[in-house]
PyMOL commands that place a pseudoatom at each C-alpha (Angstrom):
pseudoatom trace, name=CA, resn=UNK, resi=1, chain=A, elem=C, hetatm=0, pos=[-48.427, 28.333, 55.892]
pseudoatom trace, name=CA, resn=UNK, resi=2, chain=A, elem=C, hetatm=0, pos=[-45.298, 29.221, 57.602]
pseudoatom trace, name=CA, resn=UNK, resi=3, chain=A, elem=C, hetatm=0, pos=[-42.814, 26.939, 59.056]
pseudoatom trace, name=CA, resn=UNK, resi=4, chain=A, elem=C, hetatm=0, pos=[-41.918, 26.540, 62.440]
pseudoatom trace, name=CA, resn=UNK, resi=5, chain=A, elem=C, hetatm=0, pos=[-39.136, 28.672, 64.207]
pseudoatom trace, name=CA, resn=UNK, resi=6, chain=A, elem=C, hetatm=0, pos=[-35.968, 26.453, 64.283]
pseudoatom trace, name=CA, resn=UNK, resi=7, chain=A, elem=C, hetatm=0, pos=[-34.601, 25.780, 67.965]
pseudoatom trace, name=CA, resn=UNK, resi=8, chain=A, elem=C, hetatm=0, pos=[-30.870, 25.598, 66.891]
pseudoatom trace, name=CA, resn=UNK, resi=9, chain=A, elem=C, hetatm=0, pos=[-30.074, 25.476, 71.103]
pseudoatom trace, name=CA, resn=UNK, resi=10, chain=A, elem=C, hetatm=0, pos=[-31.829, 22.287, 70.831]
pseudoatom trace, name=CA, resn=UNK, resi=11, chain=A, elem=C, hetatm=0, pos=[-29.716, 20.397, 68.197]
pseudoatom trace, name=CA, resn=UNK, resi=12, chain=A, elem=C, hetatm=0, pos=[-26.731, 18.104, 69.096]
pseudoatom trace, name=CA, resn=UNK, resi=13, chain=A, elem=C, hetatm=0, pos=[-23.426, 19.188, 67.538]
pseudoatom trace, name=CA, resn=UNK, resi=14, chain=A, elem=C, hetatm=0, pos=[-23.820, 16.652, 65.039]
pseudoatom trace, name=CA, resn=UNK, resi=15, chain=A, elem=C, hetatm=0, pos=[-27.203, 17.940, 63.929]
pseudoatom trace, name=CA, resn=UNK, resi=16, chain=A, elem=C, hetatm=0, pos=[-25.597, 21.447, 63.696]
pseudoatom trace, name=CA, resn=UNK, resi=17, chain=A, elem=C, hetatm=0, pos=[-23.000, 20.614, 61.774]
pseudoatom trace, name=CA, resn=UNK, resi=18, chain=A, elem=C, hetatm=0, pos=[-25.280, 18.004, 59.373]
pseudoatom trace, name=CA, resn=UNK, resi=19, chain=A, elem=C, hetatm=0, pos=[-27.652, 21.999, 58.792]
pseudoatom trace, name=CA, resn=UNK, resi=20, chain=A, elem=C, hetatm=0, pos=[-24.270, 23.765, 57.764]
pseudoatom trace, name=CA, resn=UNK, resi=21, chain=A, elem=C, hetatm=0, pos=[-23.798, 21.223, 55.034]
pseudoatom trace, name=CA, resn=UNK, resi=22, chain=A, elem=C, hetatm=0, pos=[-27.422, 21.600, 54.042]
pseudoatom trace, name=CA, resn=UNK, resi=23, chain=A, elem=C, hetatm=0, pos=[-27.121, 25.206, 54.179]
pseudoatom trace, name=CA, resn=UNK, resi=24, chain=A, elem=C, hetatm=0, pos=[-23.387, 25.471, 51.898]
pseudoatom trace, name=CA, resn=UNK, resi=25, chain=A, elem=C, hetatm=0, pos=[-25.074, 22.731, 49.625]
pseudoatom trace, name=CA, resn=UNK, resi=26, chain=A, elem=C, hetatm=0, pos=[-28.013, 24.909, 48.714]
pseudoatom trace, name=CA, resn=UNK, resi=27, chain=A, elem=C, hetatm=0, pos=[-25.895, 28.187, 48.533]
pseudoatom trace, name=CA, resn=UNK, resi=28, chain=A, elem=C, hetatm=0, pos=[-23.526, 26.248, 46.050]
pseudoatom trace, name=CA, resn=UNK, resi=29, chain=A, elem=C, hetatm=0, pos=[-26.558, 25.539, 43.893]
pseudoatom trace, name=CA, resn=UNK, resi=30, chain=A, elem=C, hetatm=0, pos=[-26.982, 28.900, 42.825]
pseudoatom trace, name=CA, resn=UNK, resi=31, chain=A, elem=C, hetatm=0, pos=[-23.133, 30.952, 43.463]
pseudoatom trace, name=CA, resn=UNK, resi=32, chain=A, elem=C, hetatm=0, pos=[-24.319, 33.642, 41.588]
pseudoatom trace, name=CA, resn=UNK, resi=33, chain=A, elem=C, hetatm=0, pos=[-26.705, 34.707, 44.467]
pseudoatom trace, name=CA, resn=UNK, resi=34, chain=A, elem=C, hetatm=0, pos=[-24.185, 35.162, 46.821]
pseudoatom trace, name=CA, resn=UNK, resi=35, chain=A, elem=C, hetatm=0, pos=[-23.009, 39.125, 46.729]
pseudoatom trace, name=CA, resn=UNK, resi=36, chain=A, elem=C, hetatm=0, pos=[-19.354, 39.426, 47.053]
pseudoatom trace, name=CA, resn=UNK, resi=37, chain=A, elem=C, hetatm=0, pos=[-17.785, 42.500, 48.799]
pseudoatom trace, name=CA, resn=UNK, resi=38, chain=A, elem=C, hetatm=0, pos=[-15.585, 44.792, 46.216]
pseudoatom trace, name=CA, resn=UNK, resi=39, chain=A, elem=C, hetatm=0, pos=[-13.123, 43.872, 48.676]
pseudoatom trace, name=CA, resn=UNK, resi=40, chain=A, elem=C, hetatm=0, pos=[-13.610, 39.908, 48.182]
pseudoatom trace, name=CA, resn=UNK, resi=41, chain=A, elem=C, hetatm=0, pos=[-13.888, 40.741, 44.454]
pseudoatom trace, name=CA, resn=UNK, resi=42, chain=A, elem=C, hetatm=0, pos=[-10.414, 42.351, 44.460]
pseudoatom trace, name=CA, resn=UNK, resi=43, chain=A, elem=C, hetatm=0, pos=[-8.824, 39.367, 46.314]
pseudoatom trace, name=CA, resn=UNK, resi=44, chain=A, elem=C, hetatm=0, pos=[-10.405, 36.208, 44.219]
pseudoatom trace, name=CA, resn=UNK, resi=45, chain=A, elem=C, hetatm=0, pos=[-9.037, 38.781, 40.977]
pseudoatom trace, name=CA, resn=UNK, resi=46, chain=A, elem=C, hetatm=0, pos=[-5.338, 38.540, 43.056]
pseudoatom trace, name=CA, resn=UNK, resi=47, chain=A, elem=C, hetatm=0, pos=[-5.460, 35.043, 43.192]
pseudoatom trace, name=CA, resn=UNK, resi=48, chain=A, elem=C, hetatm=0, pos=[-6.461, 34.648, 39.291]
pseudoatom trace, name=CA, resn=UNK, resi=49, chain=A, elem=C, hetatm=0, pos=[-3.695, 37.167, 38.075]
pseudoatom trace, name=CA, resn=UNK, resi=50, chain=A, elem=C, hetatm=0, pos=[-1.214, 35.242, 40.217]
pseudoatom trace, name=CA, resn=UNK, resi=51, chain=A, elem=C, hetatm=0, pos=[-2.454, 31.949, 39.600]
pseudoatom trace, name=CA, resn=UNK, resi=52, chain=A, elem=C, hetatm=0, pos=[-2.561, 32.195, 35.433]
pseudoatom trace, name=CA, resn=UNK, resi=53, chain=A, elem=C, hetatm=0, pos=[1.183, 34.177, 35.623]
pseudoatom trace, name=CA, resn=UNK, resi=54, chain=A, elem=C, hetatm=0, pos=[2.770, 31.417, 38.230]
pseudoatom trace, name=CA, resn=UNK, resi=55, chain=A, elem=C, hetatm=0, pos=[0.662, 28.504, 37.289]
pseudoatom trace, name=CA, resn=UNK, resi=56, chain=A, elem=C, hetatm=0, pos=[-0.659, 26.300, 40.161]
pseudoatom trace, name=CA, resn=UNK, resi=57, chain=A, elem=C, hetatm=0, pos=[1.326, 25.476, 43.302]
pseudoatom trace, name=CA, resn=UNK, resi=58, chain=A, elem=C, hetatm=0, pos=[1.436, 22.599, 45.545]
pseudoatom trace, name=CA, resn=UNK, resi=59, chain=A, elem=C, hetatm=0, pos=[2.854, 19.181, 45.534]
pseudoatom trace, name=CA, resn=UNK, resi=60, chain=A, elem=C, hetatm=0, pos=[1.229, 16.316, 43.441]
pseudoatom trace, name=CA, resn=UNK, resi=61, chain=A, elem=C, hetatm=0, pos=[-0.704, 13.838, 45.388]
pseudoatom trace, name=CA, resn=UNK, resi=62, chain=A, elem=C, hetatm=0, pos=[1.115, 11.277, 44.370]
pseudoatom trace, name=CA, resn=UNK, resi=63, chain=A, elem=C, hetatm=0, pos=[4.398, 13.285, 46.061]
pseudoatom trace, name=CA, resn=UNK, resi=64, chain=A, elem=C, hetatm=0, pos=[2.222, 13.710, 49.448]
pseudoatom trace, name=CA, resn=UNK, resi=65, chain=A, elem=C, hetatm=0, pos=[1.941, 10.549, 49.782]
pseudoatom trace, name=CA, resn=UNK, resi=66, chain=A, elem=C, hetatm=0, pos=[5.254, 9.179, 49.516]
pseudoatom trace, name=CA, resn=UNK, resi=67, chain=A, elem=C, hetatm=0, pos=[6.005, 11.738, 51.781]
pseudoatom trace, name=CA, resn=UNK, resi=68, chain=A, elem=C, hetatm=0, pos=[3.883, 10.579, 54.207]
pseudoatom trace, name=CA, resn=UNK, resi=69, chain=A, elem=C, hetatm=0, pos=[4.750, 7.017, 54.137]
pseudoatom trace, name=CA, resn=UNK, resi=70, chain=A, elem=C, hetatm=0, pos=[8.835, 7.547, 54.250]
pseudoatom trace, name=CA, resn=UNK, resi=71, chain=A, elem=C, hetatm=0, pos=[8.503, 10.049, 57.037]
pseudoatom trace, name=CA, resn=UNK, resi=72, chain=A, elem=C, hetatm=0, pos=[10.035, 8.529, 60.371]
pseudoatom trace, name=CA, resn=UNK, resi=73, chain=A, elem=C, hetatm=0, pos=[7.295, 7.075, 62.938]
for i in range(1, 73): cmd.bond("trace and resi %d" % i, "trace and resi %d" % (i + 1))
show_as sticks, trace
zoom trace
């Protein structure tokens, strides 16, 4: 039995955006059944090289936030 066409021109923005999430959430299940470009490959092995001879960047949480609050109004 096959299931009925979907009418995405008929869903509300909301509804759209509540089937992405569905969709990402049941790609995520399985990551290895995505196929990754050699291209995409290449980059995410950048980022590792750089990440494990820098270490992470960014700003602790705790430092964002106190930034936040003692930023003038």
């Amino acid at each position: 039995m096959s299931k009925p066409a979907l009418n995405i021109d008929s869903l509300s923005s909301e509804e759209r955006l509540r089937l992405i999430e569905e969709l990402w959430e049941s790609l995520s299940e399985s990551p290895d059944a995505i196929p990754l470009t050699d291209a995409q490959r290449e980059e995410l092995d950048r980022r590792l090289d750089d990440l494990e001879h820098s270490g992470p960047e960014g700003i602790p949480w705790e430092e964002v936030l106190r930034q936040i609050r003692t930023r003038p109004r």
